[in-house]
Backbone as JSON, one array per atom type, in Angstrom:
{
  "sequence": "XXXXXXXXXXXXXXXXXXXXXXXXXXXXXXXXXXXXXXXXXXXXXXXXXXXXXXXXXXX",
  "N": [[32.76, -21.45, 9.62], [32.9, -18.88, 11.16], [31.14, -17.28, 14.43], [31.03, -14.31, 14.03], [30.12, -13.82, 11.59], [28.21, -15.69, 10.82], [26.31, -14.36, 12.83], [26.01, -11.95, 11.11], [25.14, -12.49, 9.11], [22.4, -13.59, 9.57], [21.06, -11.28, 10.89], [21.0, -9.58, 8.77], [19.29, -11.15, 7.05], [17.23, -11.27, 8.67], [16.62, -8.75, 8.27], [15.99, -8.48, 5.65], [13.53, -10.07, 5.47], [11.88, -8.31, 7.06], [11.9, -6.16, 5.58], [10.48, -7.15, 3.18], [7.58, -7.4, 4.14], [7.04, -5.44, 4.88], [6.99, -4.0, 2.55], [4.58, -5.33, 1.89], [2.75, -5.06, 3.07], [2.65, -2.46, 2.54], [1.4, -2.31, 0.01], [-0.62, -3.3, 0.16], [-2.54, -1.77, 1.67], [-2.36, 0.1, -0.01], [-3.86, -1.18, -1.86], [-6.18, -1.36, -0.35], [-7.41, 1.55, -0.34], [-7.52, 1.97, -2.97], [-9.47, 0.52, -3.89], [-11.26, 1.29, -1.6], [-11.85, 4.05, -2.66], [-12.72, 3.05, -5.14], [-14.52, 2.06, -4.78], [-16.4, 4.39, -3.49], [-16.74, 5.92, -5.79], [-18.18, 4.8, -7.64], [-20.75, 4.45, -6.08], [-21.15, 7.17, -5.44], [-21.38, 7.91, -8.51], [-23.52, 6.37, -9.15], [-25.47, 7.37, -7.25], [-25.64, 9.93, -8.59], [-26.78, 9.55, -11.21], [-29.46, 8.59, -10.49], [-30.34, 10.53, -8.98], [-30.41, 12.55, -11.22], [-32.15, 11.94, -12.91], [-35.67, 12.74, -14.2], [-38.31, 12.79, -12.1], [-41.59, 11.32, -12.1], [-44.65, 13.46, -12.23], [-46.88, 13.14, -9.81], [-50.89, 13.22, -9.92]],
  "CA": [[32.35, -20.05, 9.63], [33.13, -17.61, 12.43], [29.91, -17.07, 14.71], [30.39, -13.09, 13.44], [29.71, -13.9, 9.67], [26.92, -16.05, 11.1], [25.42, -12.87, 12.92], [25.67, -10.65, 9.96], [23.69, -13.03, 8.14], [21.33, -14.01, 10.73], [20.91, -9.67, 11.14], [20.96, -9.53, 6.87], [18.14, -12.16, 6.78], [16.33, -10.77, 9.54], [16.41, -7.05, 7.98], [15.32, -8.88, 4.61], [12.28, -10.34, 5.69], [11.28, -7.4, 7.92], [11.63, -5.24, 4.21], [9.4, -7.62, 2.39], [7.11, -7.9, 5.2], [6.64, -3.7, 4.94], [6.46, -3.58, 1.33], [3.21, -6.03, 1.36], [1.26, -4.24, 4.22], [2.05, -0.82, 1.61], [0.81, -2.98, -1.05], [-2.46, -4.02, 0.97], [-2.91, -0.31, 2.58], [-2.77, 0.39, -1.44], [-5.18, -2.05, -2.49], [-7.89, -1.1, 0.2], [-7.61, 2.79, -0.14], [-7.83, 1.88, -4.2], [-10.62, -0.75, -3.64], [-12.47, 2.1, -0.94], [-11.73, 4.81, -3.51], [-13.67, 2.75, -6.2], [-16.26, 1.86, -4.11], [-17.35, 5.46, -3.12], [-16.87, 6.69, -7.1], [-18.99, 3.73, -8.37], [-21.73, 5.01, -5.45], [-21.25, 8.47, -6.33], [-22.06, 7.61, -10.31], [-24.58, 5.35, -9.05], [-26.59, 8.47, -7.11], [-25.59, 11.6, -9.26], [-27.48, 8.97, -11.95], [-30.66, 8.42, -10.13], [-30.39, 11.89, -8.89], [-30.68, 13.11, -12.77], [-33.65, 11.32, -13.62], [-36.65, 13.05, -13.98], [-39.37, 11.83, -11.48], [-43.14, 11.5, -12.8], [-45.41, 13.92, -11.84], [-48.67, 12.7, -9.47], [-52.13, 13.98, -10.4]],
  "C": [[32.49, -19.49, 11.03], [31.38, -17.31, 13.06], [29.81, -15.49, 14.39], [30.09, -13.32, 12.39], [28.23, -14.86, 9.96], [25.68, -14.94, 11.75], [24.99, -12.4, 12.46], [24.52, -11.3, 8.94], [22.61, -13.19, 8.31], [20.52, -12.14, 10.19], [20.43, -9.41, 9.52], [19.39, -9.86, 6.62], [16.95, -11.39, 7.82], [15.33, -9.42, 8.79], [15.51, -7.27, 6.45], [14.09, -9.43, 4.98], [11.31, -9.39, 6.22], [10.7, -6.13, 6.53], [10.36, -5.73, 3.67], [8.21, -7.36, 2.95], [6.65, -6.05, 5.32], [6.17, -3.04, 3.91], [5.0, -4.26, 0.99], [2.43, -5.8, 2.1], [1.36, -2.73, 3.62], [1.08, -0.98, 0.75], [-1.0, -3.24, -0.63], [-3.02, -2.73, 0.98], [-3.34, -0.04, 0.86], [-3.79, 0.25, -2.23], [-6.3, -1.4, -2.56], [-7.81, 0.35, -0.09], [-7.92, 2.84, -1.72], [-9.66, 1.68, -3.98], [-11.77, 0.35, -3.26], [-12.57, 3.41, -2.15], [-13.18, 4.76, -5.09], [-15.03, 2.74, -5.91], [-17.02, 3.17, -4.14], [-17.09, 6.01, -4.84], [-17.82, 6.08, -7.41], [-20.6, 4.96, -7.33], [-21.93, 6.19, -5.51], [-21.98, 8.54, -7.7], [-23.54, 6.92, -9.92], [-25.9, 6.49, -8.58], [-26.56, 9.53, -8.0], [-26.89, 10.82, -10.43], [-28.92, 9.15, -11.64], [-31.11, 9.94, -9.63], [-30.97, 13.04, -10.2], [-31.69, 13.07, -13.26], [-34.39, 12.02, -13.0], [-37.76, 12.23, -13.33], [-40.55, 12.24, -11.97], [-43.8, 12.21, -11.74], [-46.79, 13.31, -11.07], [-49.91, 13.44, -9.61], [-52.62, 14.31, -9.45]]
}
């Protein structure tokens, strides 16, 4: 093999790992902005709930 066809592959391989390697820190960023998303709806539902309820009157 010619050390240019070794380059291009070297450069190929490089550019391929660097892709993957961008698509799984979108994937993550995805996750957590899901994940934080849920979190504050759940805690939302969780106060509008307790919020609703009638509290007992003291004498």
């Amino acid at each position: 093999m010619s050390v240019t066809f070794q380059k291009r592959q070297k450069e190929m391989k490089r550019l391929e790992k660097q892709r993957v390697k961008a698509e799984k820190r979108a994937q993550k960023k995805e996750a957590r902005r899901a994940a934080k998303e849920g979190d504050t709806a759940a805690s939302a539902d969780t106060a509008a709930t307790t919020d609703n309820q009638p509290q007992p009157e003291e004498e």
